[in-house]
C-alpha positions in Angstrom: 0.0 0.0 0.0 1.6 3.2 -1.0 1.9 5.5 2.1 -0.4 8.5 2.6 0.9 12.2 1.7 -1.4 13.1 4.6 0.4 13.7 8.4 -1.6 15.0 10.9 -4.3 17.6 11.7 -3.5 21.1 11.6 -6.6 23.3 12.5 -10.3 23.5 12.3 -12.2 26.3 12.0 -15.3 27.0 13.1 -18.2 29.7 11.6 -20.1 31.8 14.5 -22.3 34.4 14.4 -21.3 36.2 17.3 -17.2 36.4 18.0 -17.5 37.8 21.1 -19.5 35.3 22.8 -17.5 32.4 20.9 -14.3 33.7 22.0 -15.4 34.0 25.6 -16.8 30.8 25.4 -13.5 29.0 23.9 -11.3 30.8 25.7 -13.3 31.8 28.9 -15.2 29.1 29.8 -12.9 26.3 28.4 -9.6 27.6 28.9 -7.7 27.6 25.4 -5.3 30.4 25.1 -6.2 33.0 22.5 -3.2 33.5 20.2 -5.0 36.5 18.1 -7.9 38.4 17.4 -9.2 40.6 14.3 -12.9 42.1 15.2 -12.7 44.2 12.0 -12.3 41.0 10.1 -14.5 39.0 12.6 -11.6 35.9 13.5 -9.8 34.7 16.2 -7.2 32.1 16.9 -7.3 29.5 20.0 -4.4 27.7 20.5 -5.4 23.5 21.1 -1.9 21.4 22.5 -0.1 21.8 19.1 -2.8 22.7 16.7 -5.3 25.6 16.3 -9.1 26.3 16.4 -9.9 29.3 14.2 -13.3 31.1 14.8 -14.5 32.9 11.8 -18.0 35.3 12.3 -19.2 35.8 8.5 -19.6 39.7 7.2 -21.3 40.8 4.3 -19.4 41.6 1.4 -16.2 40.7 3.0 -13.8 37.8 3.2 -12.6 36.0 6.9 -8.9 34.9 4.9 -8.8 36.9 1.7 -6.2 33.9 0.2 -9.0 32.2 0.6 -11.4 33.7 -1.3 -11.4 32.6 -4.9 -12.0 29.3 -3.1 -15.3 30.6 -1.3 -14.0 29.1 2.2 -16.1 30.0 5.1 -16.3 28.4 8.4 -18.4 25.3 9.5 -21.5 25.4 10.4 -22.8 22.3 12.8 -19.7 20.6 13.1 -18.6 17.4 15.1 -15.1 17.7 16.4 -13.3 16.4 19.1 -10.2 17.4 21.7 -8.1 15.3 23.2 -7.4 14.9 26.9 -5.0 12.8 29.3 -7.2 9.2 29.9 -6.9 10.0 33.8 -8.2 13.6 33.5 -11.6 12.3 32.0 -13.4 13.1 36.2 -11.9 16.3 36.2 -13.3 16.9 33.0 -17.0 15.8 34.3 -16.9 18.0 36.9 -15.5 20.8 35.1 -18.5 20.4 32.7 -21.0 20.5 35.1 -19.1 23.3 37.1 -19.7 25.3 33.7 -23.3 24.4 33.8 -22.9 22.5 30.5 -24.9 19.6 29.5 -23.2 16.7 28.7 -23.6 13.2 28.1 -21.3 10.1 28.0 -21.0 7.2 25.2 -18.7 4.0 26.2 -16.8 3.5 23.1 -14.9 0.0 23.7 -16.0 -3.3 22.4 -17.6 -5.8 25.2 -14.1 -7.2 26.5 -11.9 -4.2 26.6 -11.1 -1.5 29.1 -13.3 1.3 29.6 -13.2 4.2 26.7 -15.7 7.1 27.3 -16.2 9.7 25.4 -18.2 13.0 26.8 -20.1 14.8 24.3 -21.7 18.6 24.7 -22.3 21.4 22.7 -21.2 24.8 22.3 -23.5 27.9 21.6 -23.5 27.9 18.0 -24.6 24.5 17.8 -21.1 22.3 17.2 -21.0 18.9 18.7 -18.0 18.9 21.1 -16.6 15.9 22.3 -13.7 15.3 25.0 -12.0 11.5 23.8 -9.2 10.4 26.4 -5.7 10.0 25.4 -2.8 7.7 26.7 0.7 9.7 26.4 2.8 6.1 26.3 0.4 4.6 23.5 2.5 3.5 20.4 0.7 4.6 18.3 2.0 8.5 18.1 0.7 11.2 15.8 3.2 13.5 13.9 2.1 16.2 16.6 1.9 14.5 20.0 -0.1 16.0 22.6 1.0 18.7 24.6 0.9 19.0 28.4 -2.5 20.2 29.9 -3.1 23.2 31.7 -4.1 23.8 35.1 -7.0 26.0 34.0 -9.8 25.3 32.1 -10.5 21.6 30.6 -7.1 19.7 30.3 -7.7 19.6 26.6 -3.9 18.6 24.9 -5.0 18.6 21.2 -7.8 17.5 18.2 -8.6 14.4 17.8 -11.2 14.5 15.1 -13.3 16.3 12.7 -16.8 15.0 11.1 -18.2 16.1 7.6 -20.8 15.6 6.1 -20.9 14.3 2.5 -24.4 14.3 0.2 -22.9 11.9 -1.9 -21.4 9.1 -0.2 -19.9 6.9 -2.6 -18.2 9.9 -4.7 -16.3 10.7 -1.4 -15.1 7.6 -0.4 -14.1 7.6 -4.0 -12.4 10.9 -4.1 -10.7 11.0 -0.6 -8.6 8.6 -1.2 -7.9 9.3 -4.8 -7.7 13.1 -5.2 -6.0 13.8 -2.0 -4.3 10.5 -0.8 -6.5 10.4 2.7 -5.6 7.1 4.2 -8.8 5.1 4.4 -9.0 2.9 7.8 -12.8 1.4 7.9 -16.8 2.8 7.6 -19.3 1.5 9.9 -21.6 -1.8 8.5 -25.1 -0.4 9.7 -24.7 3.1 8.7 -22.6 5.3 5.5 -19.6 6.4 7.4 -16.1 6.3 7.1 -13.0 7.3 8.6 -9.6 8.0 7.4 -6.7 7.9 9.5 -4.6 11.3 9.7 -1.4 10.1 9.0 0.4 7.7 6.4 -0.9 4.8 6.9 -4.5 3.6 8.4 -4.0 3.2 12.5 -6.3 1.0 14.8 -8.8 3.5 16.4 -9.7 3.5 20.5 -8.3 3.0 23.8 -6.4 6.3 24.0 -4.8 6.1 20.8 -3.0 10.0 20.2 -3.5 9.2 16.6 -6.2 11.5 14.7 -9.3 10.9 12.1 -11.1 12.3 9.7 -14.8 11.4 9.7 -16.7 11.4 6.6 -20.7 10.4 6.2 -23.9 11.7 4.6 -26.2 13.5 6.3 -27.4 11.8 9.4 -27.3 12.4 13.2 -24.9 10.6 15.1 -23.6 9.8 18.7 -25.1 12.3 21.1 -27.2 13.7 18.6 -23.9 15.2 16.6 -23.9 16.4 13.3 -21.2 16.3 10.1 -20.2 19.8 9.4 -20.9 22.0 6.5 -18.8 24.1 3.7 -16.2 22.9 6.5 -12.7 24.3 6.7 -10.2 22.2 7.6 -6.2 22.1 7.5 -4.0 19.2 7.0 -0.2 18.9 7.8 0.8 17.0 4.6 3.1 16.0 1.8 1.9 19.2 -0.1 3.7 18.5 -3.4 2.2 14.8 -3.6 -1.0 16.2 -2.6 -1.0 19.0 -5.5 0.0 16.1 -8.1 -3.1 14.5 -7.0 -5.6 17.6 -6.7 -4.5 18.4 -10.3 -5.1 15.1 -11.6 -8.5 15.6 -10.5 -9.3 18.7 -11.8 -10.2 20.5 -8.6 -10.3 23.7 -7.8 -7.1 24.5 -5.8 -4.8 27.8 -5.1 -0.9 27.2 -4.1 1.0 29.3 -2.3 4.1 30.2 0.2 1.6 28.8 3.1 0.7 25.6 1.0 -2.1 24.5 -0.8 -5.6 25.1 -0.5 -8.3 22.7 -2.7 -12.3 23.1 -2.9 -14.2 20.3 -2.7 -16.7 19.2 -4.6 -19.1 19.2 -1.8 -18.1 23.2 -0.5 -15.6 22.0 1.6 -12.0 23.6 1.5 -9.3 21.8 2.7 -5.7 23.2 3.5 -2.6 21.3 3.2 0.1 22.7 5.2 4.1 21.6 4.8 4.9 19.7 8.3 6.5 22.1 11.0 10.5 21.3 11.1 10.3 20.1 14.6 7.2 18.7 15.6 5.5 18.9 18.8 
């Protein structure tokens, strides 16, 4: 199997219509340090472990990135993402939830047989499906980014774990992932259209506090704790970028390169951002 040009997740960014409260929320309530803030352009920048959760409030008639805009990129709407946080943090994380007045609920994720892995799931104002997925720091299984060390304020979140997007036509994605951008595909689910690709160059084993991270594709449909796939979604990839142009362009996709990388629409609205890999990873 040839190895994916695909390394690890980079950012998600998240569309809100009010970047105040989503910044006070993010940062505020939850505890991720804000790295910067433009009100006149309506975005903001939360720093997650080693990777980065952009908020984007839309404005008429003007662009959140202007690189981005012969691509049309905006911000997701409804998406399911999740952080990451240390395995034996996941009761501080309980308490800190309902400290914050948040509801929440908890799925058990392991098959019958293995040790516990929960997974909390709540949502933020704007109507994203947050999830908090527990990590073990000593797992083999290590992402190109490992997680960082938590913070004594706010949730101990140490990085992403995940993004979900929804797809209208099923089969053309699990068709084109793999093909026009070299996503590594790991398995879908027998009782439902979803799939998921593992971030990283070849497909990982998912569960018990794997650091490794996923992207979720399915069609529209609700999911876990009544979570959603995102729309016109905006995500970014470290990556290969080279190897992943050669594919974009065999495509025929709509794509814009650049000194930051590479940035390719979707057929389905999405934008997705290939980014070369930092020299000395996390």
């Amino acid at each position: 199997m040839d190895s994916s040009p695909i390394l690890d997740l980079a950012a998600i960014t998240l569309e809100v219509n009010h970047l105040e409260r989503a910044v006070h929320f993010y940062a505020g309530r939850l505890g991720l340090p804000l790295q910067h803030r433009d009100d006149q352009r309506g975005v903001a920048t939360l720093q997650v472990g080693p990777q980065k959760l952009r908020l984007w409030q839309p404005i008429t008639r003007q662009q959140n990135a202007p690189r981005l805009a012969p691509l049309l990129a905006r911000g997701a709407s409804h998406l399911h993402y999740a952080f990451q946080v240390p395995m034996e943090q996941l009761p501080r994380c309980r308490e800190q939830l309902d400290r914050l007045g948040l509801e929440w609920s908890e799925v058990e994720m392991s098959a019958e047989g293995e040790p516990a892995d929960p997974a909390l799931y709540f949502f933020d104002p704007f109507g994203h499906g947050l999830e908090l997925r527990g990590v073990r720091p000593d797992d083999q299984r290590q992402p190109l980014l490992r997680p960082a060390e938590p913070g004594l304020a706010g949730l101990p979140i140490v990085g992403l774990r995940e993004a979900a997007l929804a797809f209208g036509d099923y089969a053309a994605m699990k068709e084109r992932l793999p093909r026009a951008y070299g996503f590594a595909f790991l398995k879908e689910q027998p009782d439902r259209n979803f799939a998921q690709f593992t971030l990283a160059p070849q497909p990982q084993p998912d569960g018990q506090g794997t650091p490794q991270r996923w992207l979720y594709a399915w069609d529209p449909q609700v999911g876990l704790a009544d979570m959603l796939g995102g729309d016109h979604a905006l995500v970014s990839f470290y990556a290969d970028v080279d190897r992943v142009e050669e594919r974009v362009r065999a495509a025929g996709l709509p794509c814009l390169r650049d000194a930051q990388g590479l940035a390719v629409r979707d057929p389905e609205g999405h934008v997705f951002e290939f980014l070369a890999a930092p020299s000395h990873p996390a």
